[in-house]
Each structure stands twice: as C-alpha cells, then as structure tokens.
C-alpha positions as CSV (number, residue, x, y, z in Angstrom):
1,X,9.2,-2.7,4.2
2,X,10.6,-4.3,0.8
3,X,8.0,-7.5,-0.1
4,X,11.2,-10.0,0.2
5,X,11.5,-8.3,4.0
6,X,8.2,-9.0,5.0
7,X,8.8,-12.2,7.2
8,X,11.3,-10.0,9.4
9,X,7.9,-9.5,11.5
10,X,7.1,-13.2,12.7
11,X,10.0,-13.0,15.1
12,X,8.5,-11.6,18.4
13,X,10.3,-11.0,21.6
14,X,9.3,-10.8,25.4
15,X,7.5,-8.0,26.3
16,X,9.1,-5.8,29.1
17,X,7.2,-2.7,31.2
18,X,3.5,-2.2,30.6
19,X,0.3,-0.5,31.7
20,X,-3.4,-0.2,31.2
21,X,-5.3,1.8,28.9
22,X,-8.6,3.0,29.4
23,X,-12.2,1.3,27.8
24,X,-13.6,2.4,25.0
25,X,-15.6,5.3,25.4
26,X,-19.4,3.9,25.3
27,X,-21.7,3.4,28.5
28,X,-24.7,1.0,28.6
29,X,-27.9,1.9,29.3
30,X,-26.8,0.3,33.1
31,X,-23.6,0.8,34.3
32,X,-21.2,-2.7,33.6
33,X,-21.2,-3.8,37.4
34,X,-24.7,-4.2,36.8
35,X,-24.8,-6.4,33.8
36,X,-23.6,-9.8,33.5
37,X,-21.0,-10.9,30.3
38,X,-23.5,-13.3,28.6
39,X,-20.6,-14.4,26.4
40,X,-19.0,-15.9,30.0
41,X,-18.2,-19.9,28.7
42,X,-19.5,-19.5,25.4
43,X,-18.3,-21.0,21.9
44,X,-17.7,-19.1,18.9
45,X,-16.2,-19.3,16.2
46,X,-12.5,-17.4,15.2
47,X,-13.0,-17.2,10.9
48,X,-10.6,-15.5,8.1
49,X,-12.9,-13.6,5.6
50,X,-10.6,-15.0,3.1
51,X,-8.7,-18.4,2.8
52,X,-6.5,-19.0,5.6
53,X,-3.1,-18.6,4.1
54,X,-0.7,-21.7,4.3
55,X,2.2,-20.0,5.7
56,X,0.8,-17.5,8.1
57,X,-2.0,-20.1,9.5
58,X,0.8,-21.8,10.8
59,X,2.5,-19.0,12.5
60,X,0.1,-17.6,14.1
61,X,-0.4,-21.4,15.7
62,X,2.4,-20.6,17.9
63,X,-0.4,-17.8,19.9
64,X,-3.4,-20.7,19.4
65,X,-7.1,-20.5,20.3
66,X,-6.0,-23.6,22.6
67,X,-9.7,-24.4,24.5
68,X,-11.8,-23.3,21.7
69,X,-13.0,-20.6,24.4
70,X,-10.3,-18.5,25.4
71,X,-11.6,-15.2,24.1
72,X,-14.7,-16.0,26.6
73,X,-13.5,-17.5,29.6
74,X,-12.6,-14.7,31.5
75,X,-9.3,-15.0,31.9
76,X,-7.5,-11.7,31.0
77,X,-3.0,-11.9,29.6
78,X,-1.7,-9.0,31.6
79,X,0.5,-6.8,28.9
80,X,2.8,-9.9,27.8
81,X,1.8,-11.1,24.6
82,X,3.4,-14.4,25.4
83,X,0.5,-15.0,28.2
84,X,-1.5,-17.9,26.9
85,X,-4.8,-16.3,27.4
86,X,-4.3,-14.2,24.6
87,X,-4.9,-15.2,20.9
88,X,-2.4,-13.5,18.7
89,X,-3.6,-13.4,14.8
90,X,-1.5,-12.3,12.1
91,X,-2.6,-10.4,8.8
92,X,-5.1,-11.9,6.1
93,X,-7.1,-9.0,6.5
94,X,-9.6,-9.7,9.6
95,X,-10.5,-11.8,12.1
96,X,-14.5,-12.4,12.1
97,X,-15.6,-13.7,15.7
98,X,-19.4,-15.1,16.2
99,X,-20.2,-16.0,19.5
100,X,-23.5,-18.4,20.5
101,X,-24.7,-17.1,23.4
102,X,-26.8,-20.4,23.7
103,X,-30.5,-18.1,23.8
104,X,-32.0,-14.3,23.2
105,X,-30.8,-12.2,25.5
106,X,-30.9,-8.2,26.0
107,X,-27.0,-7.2,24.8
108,X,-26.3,-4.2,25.9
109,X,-22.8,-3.6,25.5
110,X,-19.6,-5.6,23.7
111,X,-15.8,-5.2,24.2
112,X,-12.9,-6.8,23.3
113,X,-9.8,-6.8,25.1
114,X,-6.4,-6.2,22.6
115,X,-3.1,-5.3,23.2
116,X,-0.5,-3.1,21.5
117,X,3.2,-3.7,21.7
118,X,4.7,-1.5,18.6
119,X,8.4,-2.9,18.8
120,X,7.0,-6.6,18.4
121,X,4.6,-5.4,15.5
122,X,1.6,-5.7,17.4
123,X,-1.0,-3.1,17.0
124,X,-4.6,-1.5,17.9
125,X,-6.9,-1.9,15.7
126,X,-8.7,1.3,14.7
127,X,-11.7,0.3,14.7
128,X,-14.2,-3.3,15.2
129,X,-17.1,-3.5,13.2
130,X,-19.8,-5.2,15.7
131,X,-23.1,-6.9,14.5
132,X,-26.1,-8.7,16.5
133,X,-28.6,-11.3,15.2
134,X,-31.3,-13.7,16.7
135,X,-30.7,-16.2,14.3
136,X,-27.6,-15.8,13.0
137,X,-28.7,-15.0,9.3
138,X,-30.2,-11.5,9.5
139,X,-27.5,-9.0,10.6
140,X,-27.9,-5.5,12.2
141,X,-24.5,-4.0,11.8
142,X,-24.2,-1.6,14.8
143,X,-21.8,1.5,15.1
144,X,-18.1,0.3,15.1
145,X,-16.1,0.7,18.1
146,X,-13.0,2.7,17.9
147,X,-9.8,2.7,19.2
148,X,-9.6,5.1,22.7
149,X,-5.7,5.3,22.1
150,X,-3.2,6.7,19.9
151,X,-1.3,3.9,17.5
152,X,2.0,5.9,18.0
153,X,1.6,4.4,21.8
154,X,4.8,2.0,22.0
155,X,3.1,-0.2,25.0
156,X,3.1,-2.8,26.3
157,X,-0.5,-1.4,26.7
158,X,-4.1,-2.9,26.7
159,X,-7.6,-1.7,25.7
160,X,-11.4,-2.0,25.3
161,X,-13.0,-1.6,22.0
162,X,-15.9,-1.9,22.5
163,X,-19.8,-0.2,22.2
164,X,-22.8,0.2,24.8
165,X,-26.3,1.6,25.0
166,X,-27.6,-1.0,22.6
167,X,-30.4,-2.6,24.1
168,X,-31.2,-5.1,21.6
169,X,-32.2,-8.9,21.8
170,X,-29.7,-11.1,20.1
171,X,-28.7,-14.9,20.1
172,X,-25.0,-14.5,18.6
173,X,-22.7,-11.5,18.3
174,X,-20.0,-11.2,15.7
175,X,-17.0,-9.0,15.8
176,X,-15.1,-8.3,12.7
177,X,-11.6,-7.3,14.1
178,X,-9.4,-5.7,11.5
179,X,-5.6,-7.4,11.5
180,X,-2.7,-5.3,9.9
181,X,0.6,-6.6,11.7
182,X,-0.2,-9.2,14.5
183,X,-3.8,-8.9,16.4
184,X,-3.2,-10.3,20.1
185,X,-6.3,-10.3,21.8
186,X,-7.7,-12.1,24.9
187,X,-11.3,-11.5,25.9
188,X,-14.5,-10.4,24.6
189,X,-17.6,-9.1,26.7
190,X,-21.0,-9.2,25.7
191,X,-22.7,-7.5,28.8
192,X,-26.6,-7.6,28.9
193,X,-29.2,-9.3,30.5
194,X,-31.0,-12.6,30.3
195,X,-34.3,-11.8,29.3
196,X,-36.0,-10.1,26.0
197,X,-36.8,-6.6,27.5
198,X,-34.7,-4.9,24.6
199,X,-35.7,-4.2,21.1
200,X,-35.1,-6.9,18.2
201,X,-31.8,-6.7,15.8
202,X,-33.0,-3.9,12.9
203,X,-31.8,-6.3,9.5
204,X,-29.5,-3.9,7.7
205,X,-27.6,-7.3,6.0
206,X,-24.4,-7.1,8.3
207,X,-22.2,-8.0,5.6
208,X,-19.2,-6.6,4.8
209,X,-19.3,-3.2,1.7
210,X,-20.6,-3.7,-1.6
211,X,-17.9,-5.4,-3.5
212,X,-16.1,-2.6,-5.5
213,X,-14.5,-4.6,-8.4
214,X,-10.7,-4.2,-9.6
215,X,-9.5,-0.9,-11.0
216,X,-10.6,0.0,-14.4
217,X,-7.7,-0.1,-16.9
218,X,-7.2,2.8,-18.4
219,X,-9.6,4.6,-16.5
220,X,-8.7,8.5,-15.3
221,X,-8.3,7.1,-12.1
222,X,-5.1,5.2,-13.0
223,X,-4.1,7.7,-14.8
224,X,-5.0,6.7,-18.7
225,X,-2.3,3.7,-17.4
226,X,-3.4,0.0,-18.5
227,X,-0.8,-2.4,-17.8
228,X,2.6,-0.4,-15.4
229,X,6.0,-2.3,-15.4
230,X,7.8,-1.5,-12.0
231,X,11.5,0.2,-13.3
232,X,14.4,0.5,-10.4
233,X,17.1,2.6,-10.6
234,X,19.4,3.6,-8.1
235,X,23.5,2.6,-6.9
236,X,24.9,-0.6,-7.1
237,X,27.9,-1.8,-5.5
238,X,29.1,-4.6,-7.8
239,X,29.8,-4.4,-11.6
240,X,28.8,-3.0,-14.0
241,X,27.6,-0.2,-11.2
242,X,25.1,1.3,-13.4
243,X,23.2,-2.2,-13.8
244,X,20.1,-0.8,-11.9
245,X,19.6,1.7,-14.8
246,X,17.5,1.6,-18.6
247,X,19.2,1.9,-21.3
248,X,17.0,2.8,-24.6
249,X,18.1,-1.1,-25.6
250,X,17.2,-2.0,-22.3
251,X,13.3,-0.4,-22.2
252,X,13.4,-1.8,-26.1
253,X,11.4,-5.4,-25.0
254,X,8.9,-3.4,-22.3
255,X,7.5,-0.6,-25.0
256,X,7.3,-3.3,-27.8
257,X,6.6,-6.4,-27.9
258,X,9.4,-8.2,-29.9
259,X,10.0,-12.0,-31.6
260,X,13.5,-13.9,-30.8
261,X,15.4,-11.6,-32.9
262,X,14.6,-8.7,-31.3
263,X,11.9,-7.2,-33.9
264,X,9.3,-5.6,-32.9
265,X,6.0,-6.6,-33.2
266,X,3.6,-4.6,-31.4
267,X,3.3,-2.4,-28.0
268,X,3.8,-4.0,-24.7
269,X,3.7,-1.6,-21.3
270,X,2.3,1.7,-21.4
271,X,3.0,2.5,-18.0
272,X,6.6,2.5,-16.4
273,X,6.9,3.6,-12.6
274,X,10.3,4.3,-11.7
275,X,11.1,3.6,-8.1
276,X,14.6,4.1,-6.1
277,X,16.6,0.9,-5.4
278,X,15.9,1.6,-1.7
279,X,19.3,1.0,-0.3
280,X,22.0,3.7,-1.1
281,X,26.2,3.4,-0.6
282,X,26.0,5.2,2.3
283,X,23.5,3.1,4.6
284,X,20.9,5.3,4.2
285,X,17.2,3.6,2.6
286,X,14.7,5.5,0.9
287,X,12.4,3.6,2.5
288,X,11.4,3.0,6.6
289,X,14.4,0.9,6.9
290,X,17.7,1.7,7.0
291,X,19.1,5.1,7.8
292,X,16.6,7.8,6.3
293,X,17.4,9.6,3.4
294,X,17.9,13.1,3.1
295,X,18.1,16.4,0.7
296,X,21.1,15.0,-1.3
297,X,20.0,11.5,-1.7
298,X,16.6,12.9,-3.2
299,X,18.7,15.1,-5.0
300,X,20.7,12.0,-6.5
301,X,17.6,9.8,-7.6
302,X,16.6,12.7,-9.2
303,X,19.7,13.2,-11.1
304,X,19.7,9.6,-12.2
305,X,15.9,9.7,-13.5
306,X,16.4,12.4,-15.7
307,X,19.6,11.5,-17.4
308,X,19.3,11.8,-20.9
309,X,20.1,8.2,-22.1
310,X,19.4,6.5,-19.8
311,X,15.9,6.1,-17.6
312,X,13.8,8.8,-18.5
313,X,15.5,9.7,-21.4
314,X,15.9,6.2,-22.7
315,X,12.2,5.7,-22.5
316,X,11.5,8.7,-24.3
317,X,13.9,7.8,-27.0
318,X,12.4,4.2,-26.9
319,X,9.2,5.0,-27.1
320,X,9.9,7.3,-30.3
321,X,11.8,4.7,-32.1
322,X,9.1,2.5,-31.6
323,X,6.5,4.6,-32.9
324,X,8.1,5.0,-36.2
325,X,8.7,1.5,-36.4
326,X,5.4,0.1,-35.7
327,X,3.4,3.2,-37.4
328,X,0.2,2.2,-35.0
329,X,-2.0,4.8,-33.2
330,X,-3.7,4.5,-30.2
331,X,-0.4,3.9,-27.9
332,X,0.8,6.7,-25.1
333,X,3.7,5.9,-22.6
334,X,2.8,7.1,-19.2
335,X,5.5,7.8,-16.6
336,X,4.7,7.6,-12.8
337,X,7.5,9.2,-10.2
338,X,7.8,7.6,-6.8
339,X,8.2,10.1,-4.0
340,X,10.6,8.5,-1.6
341,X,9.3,8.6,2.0
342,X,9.8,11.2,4.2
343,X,11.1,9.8,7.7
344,X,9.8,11.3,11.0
345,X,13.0,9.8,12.9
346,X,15.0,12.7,9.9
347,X,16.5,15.3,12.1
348,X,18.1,17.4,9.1
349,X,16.6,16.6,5.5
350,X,18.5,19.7,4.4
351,X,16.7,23.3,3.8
352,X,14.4,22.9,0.8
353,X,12.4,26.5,1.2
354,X,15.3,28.6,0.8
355,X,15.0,30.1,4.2
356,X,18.6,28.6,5.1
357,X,16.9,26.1,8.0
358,X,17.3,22.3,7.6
359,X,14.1,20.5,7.8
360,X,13.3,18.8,10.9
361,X,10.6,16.1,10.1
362,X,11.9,14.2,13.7
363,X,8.4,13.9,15.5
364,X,10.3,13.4,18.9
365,X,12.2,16.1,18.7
366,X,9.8,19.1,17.1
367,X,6.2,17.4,17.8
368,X,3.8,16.2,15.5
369,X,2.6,19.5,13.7
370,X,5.3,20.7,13.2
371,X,6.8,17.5,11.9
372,X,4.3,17.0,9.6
373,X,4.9,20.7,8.2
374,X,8.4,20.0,7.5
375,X,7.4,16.4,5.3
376,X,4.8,18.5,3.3
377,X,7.6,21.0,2.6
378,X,9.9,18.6,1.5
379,X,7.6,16.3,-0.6
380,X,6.6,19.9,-2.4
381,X,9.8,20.6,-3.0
382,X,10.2,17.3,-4.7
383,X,7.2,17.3,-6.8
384,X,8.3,20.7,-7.5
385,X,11.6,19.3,-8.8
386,X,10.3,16.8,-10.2
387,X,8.0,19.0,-12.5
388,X,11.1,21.6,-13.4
389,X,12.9,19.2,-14.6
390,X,10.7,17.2,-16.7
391,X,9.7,20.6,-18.4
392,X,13.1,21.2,-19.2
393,X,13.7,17.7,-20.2
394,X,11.2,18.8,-23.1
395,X,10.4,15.3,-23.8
396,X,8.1,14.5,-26.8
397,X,6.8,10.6,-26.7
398,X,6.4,10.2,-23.0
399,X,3.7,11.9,-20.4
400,X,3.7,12.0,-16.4
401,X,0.4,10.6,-15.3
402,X,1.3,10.1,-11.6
403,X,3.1,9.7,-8.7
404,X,4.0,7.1,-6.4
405,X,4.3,6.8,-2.5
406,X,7.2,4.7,-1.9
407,X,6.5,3.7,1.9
408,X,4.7,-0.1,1.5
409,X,2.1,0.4,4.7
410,X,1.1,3.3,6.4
411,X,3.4,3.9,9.5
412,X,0.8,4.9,11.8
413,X,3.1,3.9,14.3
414,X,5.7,6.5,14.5
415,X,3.5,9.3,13.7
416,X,-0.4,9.8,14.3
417,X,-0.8,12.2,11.0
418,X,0.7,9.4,8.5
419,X,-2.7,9.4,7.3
420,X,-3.1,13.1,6.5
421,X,0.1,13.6,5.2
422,X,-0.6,11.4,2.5
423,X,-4.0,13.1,1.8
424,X,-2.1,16.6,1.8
425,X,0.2,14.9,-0.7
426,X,-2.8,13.5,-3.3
427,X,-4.2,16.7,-2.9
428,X,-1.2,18.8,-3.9
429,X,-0.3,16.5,-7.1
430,X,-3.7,16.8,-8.1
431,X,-3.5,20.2,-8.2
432,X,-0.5,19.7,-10.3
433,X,-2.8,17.2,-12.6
434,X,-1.3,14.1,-11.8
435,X,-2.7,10.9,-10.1
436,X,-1.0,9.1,-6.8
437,X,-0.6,5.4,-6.8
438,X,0.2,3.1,-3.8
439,X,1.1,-0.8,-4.0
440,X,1.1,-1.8,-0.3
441,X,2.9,-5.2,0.2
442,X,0.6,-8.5,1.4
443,X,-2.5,-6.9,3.7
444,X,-0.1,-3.6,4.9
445,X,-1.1,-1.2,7.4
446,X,-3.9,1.2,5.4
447,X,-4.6,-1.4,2.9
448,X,-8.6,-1.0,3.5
449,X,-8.8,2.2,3.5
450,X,-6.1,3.4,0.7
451,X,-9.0,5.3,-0.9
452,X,-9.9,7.5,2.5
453,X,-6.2,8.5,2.3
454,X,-6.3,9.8,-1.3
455,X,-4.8,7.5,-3.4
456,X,-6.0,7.7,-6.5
457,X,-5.3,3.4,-7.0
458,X,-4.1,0.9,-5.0
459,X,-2.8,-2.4,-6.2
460,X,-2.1,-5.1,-3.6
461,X,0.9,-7.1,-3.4
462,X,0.3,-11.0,-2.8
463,X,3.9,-11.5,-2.0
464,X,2.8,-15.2,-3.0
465,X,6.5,-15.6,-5.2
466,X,8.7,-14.8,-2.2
467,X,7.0,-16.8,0.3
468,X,6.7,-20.9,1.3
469,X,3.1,-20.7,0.8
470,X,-0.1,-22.1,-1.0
471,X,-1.6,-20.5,-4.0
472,X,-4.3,-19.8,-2.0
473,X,-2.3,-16.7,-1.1
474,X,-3.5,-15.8,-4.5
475,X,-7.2,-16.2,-4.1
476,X,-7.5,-13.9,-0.9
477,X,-5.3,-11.5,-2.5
478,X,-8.1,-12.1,-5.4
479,X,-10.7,-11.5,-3.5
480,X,-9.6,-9.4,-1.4
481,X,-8.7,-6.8,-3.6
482,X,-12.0,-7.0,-5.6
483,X,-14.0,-6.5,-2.3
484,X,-11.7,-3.1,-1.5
485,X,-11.4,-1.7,-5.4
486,X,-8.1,-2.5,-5.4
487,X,-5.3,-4.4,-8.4
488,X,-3.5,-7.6,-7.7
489,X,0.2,-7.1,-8.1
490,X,2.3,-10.0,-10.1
491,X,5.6,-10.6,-9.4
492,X,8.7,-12.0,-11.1
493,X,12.5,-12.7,-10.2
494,X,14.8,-13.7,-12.1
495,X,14.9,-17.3,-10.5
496,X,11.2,-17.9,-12.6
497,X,13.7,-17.4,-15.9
498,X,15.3,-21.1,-14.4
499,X,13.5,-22.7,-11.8
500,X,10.3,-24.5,-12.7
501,X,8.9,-24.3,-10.1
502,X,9.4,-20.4,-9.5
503,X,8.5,-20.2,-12.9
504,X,5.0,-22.1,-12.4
505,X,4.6,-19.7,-9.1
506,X,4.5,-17.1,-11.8
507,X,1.9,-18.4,-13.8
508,X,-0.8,-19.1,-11.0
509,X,-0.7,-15.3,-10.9
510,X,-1.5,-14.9,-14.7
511,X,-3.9,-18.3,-14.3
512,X,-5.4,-16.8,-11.2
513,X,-6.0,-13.4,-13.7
514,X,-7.9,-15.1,-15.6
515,X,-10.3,-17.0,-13.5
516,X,-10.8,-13.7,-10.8
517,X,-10.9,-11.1,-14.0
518,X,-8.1,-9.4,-12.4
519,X,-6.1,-10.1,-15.9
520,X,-8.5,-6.8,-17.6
521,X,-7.8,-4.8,-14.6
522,X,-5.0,-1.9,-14.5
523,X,-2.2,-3.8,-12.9
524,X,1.5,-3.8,-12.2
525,X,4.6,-6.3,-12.8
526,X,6.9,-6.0,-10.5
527,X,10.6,-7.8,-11.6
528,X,13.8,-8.4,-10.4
529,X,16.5,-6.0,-12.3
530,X,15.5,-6.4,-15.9
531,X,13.9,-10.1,-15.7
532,X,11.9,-9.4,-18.7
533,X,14.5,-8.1,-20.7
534,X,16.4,-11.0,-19.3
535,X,13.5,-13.3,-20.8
536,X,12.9,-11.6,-24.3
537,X,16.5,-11.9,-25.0
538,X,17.0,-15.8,-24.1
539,X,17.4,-18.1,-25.7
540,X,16.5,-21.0,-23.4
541,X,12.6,-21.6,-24.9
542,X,11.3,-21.7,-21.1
543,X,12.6,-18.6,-19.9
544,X,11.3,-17.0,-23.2
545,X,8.1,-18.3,-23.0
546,X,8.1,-16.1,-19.8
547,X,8.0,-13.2,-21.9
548,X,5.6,-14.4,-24.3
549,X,2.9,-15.3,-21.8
550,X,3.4,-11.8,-20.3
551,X,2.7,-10.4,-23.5
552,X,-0.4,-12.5,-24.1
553,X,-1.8,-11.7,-20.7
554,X,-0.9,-7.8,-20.8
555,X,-3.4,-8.3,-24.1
556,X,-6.1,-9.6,-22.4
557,X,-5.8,-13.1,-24.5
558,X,-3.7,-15.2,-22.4
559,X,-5.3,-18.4,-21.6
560,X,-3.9,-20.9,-19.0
C-alpha cells in the first residue's frame, strides 16, 4: 500500500457468509460453566497508548463504544462487523482495556471475543498481552494469549483470545490488544470467582518493553547510512518519459549541499535508496496492488538502475565530482536496492533457476511451501542480479550497504509464511554483507515486531503530510517509534514548495525532530519526484528555504 493509498481502508462493506472459530486454547483450573464472568456489567476504560489521532479517532466513531460497557455486557455481534455490539478500532498501535471489577476476586481465566473479515481489512490479532492487579498500580503481566487461527482465514469468522489456569486475586484486569488494520471486537470475559482463595498478582511492572530509543545514525545496523533520501525511478506516461529518473545534475543538490547558484558547499545525503515507481505501462505494480509483476518487469527496473548516466551511474559520477570539488574526508555515499515484492496471487514470475519452469509463487494454486520456495528463488535471483551487475558496473565513489523490502506492511493475510520469507531474505543478504531496511507506512501490519522478522532498521512512516489530521500524528509516530527502536520517516511533496500550509506540515516533522531527538537518529526523506532538487533550484525564497532547513536539520543544527 503506497502512503497516499492508505485511506482506501476506511471504506467497509457488509459482511456476507460466516462461521465460528474455536476459543483460545487455555483451560481454567475449573472448567468455564463453572465460573462466573466477573467482568459481567462492569466499566472500564478503552485507552490509545499513544495520542488519539485526529483523523482516525473520528473514524473509528462510526463502530463506537456507545454504553460505555459494551465489551462487558454480554451481548455477543454474530460475524457482521456492522452489529452494534461490537467495537471496531482502527490502527494507532493498540488498544489498552482496564476493567474495575468493583472488588478482589479469584480470576481465573480472560477472553476476548474479535472478529476477522480480511476483504474489509479486519484482522486477528496475534496475540493480547493480559495483566492483573489489586490496585491498579502494581502489574503482573501474565502470559499473552494467542491467536487459535490462521490470519490467511478470509472470515467472516470469530474467536477467543484468551488465557486460563491463573488463579490469582485481582481488582482490575487490562488487556492490551494489538490493532494493525481495523480491531472489531465485542466482549471480554474475566471468569473467576468471588472470593480471595487464589494467590496475589506477582509485581513484574506490567508495562509495556523497555523503551529501545531511535536507530543510531551511522550505526552498522543501518548500514554506516546517517541521513537516506528516497530516489524513484521507473516509466512515466507523460513527457519528458524519463522524468522519474537522476541525472548526475539531478543527484547534484542531494550529495552536496549547494547556495542559490548551484555551488557547492558541503555534503548533504549519504544514503540514496532507490525504489521502483510502483505502477508500470502495462497495469502491473511492483507492489501488492495492481497486477503483480513478473520476471521481465524486475528485469526492466534493473535495467534502469544501472544505466550509466543516469541513477546509479549518475550517482557515482556525482558523488566523484563532488569529491574533488569539496576536497573533505570523512563522506561515503551508500546505495540501498529495493527488492520489489514477490506476489503469492503470481502464477508465472518467469523461470529464474535455469531449469526452464516458470515460477509459481500462487499460494492457491501450489500451497504454501511450495509457494514460499518459489519467492525465495526469485528474490535470490534478484539479489543475485543485483550483485552481478553492480560488480561489473565497477563503480568507484559509491558502496551497496543494503537492501530494501518494497511491500509497506506484512501481508500476513494472503500467506501464513510472509513472516519467514522475509527472515529467509535478511538472512540471505547478510550473507552477501548487506543490511535490509523496511519503512512500513502509518502503524502497518508487522510494525512491532519488524526486528523478529530480520530487518536490520525500520523507520516508520507518520503519513502526517497526506492526511487531514493533527500534528499529534507526529507525537505517537514519535513516540511510538522510540518505544519499538524504530526512525520517524519525513515526508515532502512538491505542494510544500507552494502551499504554506503544506509547507508548515513539513516543518512540524523537522520541529517535532528536535523536541523527540528523532532529528540525530538515521532517518529517511521521502519526496515527491525531485522536490528537493525542485527546492535548491528556486528561486521563490520559501520554497528555497525548504532546502535550506533540510540541510540544517540533516546536520543536526536545525533549530525551529
């Protein structure tokens, strides 16, 4: 999903056929039927971990918390999402829930009731962290509950998440309910007994994991890469046709820094991922939209990276010229390469092994294994390629730190081995000493757990610039990010070069920087085609001061 497609979610339609899916697989020390749901009436409160976000608090008012008590009165929604005793939530990261059971009681058990509906973007949670306390200060975070089914299921289909044989005395329960997509959920259990017979809450803290801090810039884990400028290139239908291209001219203003007149003064970038402009000519979309690509259009990006003036070439030139210009040590260009994805609805990729069979990476049509052979084989191939021909490229003033996975979330929903896939892939361009980056798009499916799947960074994107919404996008991206060792995207178009207020939409992310620390981070720009070249070269004072304040910042001095 491209970051200005990312509202095509909110629409949701009426649910059709559906069934039931099992409860989670825990038992209580007694069986259910002979508990009683001490969370029957209750209150509680329904909490973001981060500040609500402007535009998504509002849609997500359309599936309200209407009583106050819905997710504990015992009424259940059926499969239809639409049913008002379910509470739909979308994204922001989580959804804490701390019920008041109104005195100690013995809990011995805790489920909550969600639904998955894939073709309305509604999904299982993995897993539910669950935590118990007597006085609703000291935590014991108990084991999470995970999810019984696979995420690949299409539904209309419900669950219990849920955990038993807990025997332990507790006033108030709190359920931290992960929320990638939309969360629609309707019930929660807390099944026990009304008297103290259990054993007290163990304090363990119950709060979330140790803050891991942004990225280090620089660091090996980022591949030696400080400050990375997002490059596309790829077909364009409009004049001239090989505008979504980099000239040496073109890279000129993102190696160096230069004044009005073009001089340059000092080093700007030192990383430059180059991505595919995801839609091709021919319908097809590097990415998960689209039609999926196959041997010939990897083939074609290919071709277009490693022309000789332009792209990879260019920057190699540009980086030389530069070099003898500014006479300065202490300045290496990194390259990162995306890999486009590889779709599991791809039926004939083309035959990358030699052994004259296309590549069938359609999961419905050759199963999951061997699906997942056939990606690995064709994103080896194309690392493969990749490395050939930058070795015979021979380039002098430019090095390949890493590589990129294109797909924006993890699509855990058309295959249940998304997730090793992409640790097969880390694994295999480590082995070819390289580094692999991901920037998921506003709270994306895996954002969480981006490091369990092998990437080697993460940077998040806050999407703030592209969407009606309230800087305080920018602080839960913030903190979010800082909590889950991840970077904080910033994004331009080439509307901030002549709209104020775009243009002041940019600068909360730079001002935001500053006051997080995200601004000494490693972290990526992501532009319209060219917007800082577009900037550098005007001569509106504005639109150039857009470039100047990017420099500032990339140097760690920019000041709001």
């Amino acid at each position: 999903m491209s970051r200005k497609s990312l509202l095509s979610l909110l629409a949701v339609l009426l649910a059709g056929a559906s069934f039931s899916g099992a409860a989670a697989d825990a038992s209580p020390a007694k069986p259910d039927s002979e508990l009683v749901n001490l969370a029957l009436g209750k209150s509680y409160t329904l909490q973001t971990p981060y500040p609500l976000d402007a535009l998504f608090g509002q849609t997500e008012a359309a599936h309200p918390d209407d009583t106050g008590k819905q997710l504990t009165d015992g009424e259940y929604g059926g499969t239809t999402f639409s049913n008002p005793a379910f509470v739909g939530r979308i994204w922001q990261g989580s959804r804490i829930v701390t019920i008041d059971l109104g005195e100690i009681d013995t809990v011995q058990a805790i489920y909550v009731n969600v639904l998955q509906d894939n073709k309305n973007g509604i999904f299982f949670p993995s897993s539910v962290a669950f935590y118990v306390s007597e006085n609703g200060k000291k935590w014991e975070r108990l084991d999470d509950g995970l999810s019984g089914l696979p995420t690949t299921l299409q539904g209309p289909v419900t669950q219990k998440i849920g955990i038993g044989n807990l025997n332990r005395t507790a006033r108030y329960v709190k359920l931290d309910i992960p929320v990638q997509s939309w969360v629609f959920m309707d019930e929660i259990e807390v099944l026990g007994s009304r008297d103290r017979s259990g054993k007290k809450p163990r304090p363990n803290d119950g709060q979330p994991q140790p803050q891991k801090g942004y990225p280090k810039a620089g660091s090996k884990a980022a591949g030696g890469i400080r400050n990375e400028v997002l490059l596309y290139t790829g077909e364009w239908q409009y004049e001239p046709a090989d505008w979504i291209s980099y000239t040496k001219e073109d890279l000129k203003p993102y190696v160096s820094y230069v004044d009005e007149q073009m001089n340059r003064k000092d080093y700007m970038f030192d990383g430059f991922l180059f991505l595919q402009y995801g839609p091709l000519l021919n319908g097809a979309n590097y990415g998960a939209s689209g039609l999926p690509t196959d041997k010939a259009d990897w083939e074609k990006t290919l071709d277009r990276l490693f022309r000789t003036d332009y792209d990879l070439g260019a920057l190699d030139q540009a980086v030389g010229e530069a070099k003898a210009e500014l006479k300065k040590g202490g300045y290496e260009a990194k390259v990162v390469i995306s890999i486009p994805y590889p779709r599991t609805d791809q039926s004939d990729f083309g035959d990358v092994d030699g052994d004259g069979i296309s590549e069938n990476m359609n999961v419905k049509e050759v199963g999951e294994e061997q699906a997942l052979q056939n990606r690995q084989k064709v994103v080896k191939w194309y690392v493969d390629e990749a490395y050939k021909r930058w070795n015979a490229a021979g380039y002098k003033n430019i090095r390949l730190a890493a590589f990129y996975w294109y797909n924006e979330f993890l699509s855990r929903q058309t295959t249940i081995y998304e997730d090793r896939l992409i640790r097969w892939t880390s694994d295999y361009v480590h082995g070819k000493g390289a580094k692999l980056q991901w920037i998921p798009y506003y709270f994306a499916r895996g954002w969480s757990d981006w490091e369990a799947n092998g990437f080697d960074t993460a940077i998040m994107q806050p999407n703030y610039l592209f969407h009606n919404t309230t800087a305080d996008r920018l602080d839960a991206v913030a903190q979010a990010a800082y909590d889950h060792g991840m970077g904080v995207e910033h994004e331009l178009s080439d509307g901030v070069l002549t709209d104020a207020a775009l243009r002041g939409k940019y600068y909360a992310y730079l001002d935001k920087g500053v006051e997080y620390g995200y601004m000494h981070s490693f972290k990526a720009f992501y532009q319209q085609v060219k917007t800082l070249k577009k900037a550098a070269e005007s001569a509106d004072a504005d639109a150039r001061q857009v470039y100047d304040k990017t420099y500032r910042y990339v140097k760690g001095v920019y000041r709001p």
